[in-house]
N, C-alpha and C positions, 0 to 999 in steps of 0.2 A: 509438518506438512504446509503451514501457511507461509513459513520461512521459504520453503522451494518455491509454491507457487508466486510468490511476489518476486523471486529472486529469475523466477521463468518469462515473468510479466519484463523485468529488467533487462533481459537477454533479448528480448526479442524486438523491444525495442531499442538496443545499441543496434541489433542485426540492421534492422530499419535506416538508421540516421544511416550506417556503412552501404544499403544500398543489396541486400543479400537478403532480407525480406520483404516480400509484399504482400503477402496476408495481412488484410485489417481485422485487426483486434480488438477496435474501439470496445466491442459488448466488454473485454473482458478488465477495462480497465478501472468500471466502478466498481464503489468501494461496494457495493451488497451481492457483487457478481462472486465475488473470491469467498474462501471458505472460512475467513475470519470474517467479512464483514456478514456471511450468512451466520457464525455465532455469537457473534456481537448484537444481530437483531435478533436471536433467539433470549438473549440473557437479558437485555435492555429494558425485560417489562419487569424484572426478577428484581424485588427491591434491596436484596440483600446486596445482589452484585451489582445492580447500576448505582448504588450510593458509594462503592469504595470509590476512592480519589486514582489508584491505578487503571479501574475499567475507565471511568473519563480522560485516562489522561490518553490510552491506547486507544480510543474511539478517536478521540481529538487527532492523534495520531496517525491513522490509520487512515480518518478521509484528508486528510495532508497529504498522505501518499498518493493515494488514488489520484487527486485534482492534477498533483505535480504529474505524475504521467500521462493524464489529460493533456496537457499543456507542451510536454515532450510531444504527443502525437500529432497536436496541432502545429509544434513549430515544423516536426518531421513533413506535415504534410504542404505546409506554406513554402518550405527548401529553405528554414532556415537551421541549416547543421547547426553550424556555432551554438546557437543559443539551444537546441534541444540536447547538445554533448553538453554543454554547465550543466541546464536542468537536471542531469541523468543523473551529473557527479555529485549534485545537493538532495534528488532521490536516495543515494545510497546511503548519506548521513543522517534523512528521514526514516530511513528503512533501518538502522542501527539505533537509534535512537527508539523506533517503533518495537525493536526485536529485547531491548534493554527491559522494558515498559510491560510487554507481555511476561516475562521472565516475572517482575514482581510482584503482576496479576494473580500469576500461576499461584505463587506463595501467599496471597491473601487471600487466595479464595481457596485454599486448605484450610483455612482457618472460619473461613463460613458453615 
C-alpha cells in the first residue's frame, strides 16, 4: 500500500510539472501524512524496532522522499519544469532505494 501511495504522490506530481494537474497537494507531501510515515511514528517509540539499523535506514529514507517532493512542488510552483522533471527522476531512485530498505525491514522484524 505505501509503495502505491508514494508512487500516486509521483504521478501527480509529473501530471503537475506537464501542466494536467492543478490540485495542490502540498498536505500530502509530508512524510507523517502517508501511511508509512504514520507507521513509522507508530513503531519509533518501540525499542525493539527503532534500534534495528533497517528501521533507521527507511525512516532516513523516507523523509528524503518526502523533502524531495517538497522541493519538486516548489520548483513546479516557481515554473521551474527543468529542475522539478530531475528532481522527479532522483525521487524515483529514492523511492527504490526506499522500497529495497522496507523489504529488509520487513524481514527483520520477523525475527523480533
Amino acid at each position: 500500500m505505501t509503495e502505491t501511495e508514494h508512487r500516486l504522490l509521483e504521478w501527480w506530481l509529473y501530471n503537475q510539472i506537464l501542466g494536467y494537474q492543478t490540485e495542490n497537494i502540498e498536505g500530502s507531501l509530508l512524510a507523517h501524512s502517508c501511511a508509512l510515515g504514520t507507521w513509522m511514528r507508530k513503531y519509533e517509540n518501540n525499542p525493539e524496532v527503532k534500534l534495528l539499523s533497517s528501521f533507521k535506514k527507511a525512516k532516513n529514507l523516507h523523509e528524503k522522499y518526502h523533502q524531495k517532493l517538497e522541493q519538486i512542488q516548489s520548483h513546479i510552483q516557481n515554473q521551474k519544469t527543468e529542475e522539478a522533471y530531475q528532481q522527479l527522476l532522483d525521487v524515483k531512485n529514492t523511492s527504490s532505494r526506499l522500497e529495497q530498505s522496507l523489504k529488509t525491514l520487513e524481514t527483520e522484524l520477523l525475527k523480533v
